[in-house]
C-alpha positions as CSV (number, residue, x, y, z in Angstrom):
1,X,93.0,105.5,112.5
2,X,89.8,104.1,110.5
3,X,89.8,101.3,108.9
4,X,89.2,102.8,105.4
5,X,92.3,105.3,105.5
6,X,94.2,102.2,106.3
7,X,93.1,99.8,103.7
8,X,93.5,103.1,101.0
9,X,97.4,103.0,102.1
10,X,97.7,99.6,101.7
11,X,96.1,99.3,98.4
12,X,98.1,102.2,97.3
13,X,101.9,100.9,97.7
14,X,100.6,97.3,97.1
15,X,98.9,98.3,93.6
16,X,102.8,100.1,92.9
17,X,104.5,96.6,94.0
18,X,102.2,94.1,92.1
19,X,102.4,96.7,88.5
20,X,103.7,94.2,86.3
21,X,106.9,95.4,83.9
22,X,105.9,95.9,80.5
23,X,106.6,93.0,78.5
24,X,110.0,92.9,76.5
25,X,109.1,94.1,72.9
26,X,105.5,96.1,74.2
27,X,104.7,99.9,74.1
28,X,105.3,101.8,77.4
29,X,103.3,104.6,78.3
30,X,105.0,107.8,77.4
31,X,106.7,109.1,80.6
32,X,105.2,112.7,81.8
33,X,108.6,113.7,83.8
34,X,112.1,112.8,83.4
35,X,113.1,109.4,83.6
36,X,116.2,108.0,85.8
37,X,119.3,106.1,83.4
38,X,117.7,104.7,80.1
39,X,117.9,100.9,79.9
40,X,118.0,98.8,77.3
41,X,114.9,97.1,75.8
42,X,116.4,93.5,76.7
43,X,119.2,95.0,79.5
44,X,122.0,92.6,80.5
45,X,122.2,91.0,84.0
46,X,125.2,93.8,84.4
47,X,122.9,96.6,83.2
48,X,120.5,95.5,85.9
49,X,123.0,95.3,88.5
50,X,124.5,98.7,87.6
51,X,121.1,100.1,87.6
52,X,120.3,98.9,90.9
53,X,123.5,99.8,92.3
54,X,123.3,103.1,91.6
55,X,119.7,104.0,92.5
56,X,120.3,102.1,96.3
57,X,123.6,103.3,96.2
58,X,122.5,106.8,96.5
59,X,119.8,105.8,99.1
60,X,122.5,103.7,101.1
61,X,123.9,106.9,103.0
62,X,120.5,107.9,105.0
63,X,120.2,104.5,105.7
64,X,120.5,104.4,109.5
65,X,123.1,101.1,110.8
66,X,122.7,99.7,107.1
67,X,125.4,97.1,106.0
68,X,128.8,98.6,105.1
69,X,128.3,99.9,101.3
70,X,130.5,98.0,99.5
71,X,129.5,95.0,101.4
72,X,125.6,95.8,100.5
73,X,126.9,96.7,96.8
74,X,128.8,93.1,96.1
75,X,125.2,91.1,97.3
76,X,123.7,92.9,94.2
77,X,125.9,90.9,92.3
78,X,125.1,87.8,94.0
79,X,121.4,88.1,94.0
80,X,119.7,85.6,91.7
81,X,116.7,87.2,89.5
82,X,113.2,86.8,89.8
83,X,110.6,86.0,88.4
84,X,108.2,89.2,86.5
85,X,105.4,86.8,86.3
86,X,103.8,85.1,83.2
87,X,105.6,86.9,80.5
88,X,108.6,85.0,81.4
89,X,110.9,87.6,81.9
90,X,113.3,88.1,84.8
91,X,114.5,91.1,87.2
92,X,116.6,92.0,89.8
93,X,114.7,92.7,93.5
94,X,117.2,94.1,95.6
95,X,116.7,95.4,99.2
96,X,118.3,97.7,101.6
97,X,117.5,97.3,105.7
98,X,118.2,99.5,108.0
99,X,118.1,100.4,112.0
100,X,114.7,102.4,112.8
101,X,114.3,106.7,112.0
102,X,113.3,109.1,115.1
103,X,111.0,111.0,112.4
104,X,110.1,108.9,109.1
105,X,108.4,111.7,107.4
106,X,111.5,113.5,107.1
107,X,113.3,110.1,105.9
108,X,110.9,110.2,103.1
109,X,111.1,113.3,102.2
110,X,114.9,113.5,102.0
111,X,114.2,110.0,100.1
112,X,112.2,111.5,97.8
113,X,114.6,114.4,96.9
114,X,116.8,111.6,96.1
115,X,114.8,109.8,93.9
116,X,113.8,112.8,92.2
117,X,117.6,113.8,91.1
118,X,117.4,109.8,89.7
119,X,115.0,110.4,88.1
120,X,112.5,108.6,89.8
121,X,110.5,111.0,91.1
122,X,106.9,110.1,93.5
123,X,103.5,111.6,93.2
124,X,101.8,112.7,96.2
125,X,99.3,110.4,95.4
126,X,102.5,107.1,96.2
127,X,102.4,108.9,99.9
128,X,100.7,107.2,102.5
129,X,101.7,109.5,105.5
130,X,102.4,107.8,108.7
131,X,100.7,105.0,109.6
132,X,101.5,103.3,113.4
133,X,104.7,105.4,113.2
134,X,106.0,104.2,109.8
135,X,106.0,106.4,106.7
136,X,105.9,104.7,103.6
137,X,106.1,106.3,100.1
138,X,106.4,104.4,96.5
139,X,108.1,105.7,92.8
140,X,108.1,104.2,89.5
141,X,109.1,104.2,85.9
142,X,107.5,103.3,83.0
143,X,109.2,100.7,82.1
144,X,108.6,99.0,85.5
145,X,111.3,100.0,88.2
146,X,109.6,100.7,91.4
147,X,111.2,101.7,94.7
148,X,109.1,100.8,98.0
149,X,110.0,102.8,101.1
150,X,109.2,101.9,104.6
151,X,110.6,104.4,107.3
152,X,109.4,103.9,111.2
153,X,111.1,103.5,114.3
154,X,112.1,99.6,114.2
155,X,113.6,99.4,110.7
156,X,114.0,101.3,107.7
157,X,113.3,99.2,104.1
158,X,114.2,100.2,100.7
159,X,112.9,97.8,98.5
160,X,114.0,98.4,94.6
161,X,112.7,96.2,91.4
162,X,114.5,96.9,88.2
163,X,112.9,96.8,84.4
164,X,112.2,93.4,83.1
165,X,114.2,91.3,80.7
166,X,114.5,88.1,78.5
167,X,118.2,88.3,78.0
168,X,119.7,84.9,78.4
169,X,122.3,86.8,80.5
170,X,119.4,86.6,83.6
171,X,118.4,83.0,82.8
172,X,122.2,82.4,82.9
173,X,122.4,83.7,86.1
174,X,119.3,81.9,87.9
175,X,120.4,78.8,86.3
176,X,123.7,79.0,87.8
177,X,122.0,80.2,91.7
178,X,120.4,77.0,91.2
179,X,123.5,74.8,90.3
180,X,125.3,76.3,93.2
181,X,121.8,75.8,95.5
182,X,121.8,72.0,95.0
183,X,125.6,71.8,95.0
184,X,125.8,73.6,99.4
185,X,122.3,72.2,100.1
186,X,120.7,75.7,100.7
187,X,117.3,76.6,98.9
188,X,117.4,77.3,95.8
189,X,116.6,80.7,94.6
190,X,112.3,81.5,94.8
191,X,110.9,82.1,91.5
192,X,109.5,85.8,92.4
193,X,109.9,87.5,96.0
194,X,107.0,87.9,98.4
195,X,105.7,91.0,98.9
196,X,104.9,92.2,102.1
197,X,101.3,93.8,102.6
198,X,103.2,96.9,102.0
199,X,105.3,95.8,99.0
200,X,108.4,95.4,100.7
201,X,110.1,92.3,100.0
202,X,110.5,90.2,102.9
């Protein structure tokens, strides 16, 4: 594979990860197809974690060996927010891992079908084909939710970020993951996940 079909793959899923969510309170682009649940402007912690729930939720069953669903479900409500960068605002950045695929290209495609009856739907151009044996394809919103897909024959990763938000129902919640960090001795909860170079949170 050259080096410039490669670098063009990377740069096109890692351009979808690093798209900031529009600031609280700013004009979106108008959407061109139709758009999964509508959120609030300023959604709720809950509103996040519904959202979030439902859009892995329906990915969770062609999930090869992925954790038992209600088990993967209840984390969602456990995971602390991060960080959307300068505006201030928070998000959820939930991930699904799985066992590896025997064909990746028809993971993502049955993916994409998903994502498309949530509304989410992908562009050819958020395809990258198969690269080394993984498939990875990406899917937005407008209003900055953006699913990252990485199918091969190792692992399977669905990577979600949900729409921004400054309610004080997030900060709640990362102030308390941090209360309950120092309280065990663990780490307490990153600022912002780290993307992987193919915006997959690792």
């Amino acid at each position: 594979m050259s080096r410039s079909i490669r670098t063009a793959a990377v740069v096109l899923l890692g351009a979808a990860a690093l798209t900031g969510c529009t600031a609280p309170g700013a004009t979106s682009p108008e959407p061109t197809t139709e758009t999964g649940a509508e959120m609030s402007e300023n959604a709720t912690i809950e509103e996040l974690r519904a959202d979030a729930k439902r859009v892995l939720g329906a990915l969770h069953g062609i999930v090869p060996a992925a954790p038992e669903k209600d088990e993967f479900l209840s984390r969602i409500d456990a995971l602390a927010p991060a960080s959307c960068g300068s505006s201030g605002a928070l998000r959820l950045a939930p991930a699904l891992e799985g066992g590896g695929i025997e064909d990746p290209a028809a993971f993502v495609d049955e993916a994409e079908r998903i994502l498309a009856e949530l509304g989410i739907p992908s562009t050819p151009e958020d395809r990258n084909g198969v690269l080394d044996g993984d498939a990875y394809v990406g899917a937005g919103l407008p209003d900055g939710r953006m699913v990252a897909i990485q199918a091969g024959p190792e692992r399977t990763m669905v990577q979600y970020e949900t729409a921004c938000s400054d309610h004080e129902s997030l900060r709640d919640a990362l102030d308390q993951a941090s209360d309950e960090a120092l309280e065990t001795g663990d780490d307490a909860p990153q600022s912002a996940p780290k993307p992987s170079r193919w915006g997959i949170h690792g």
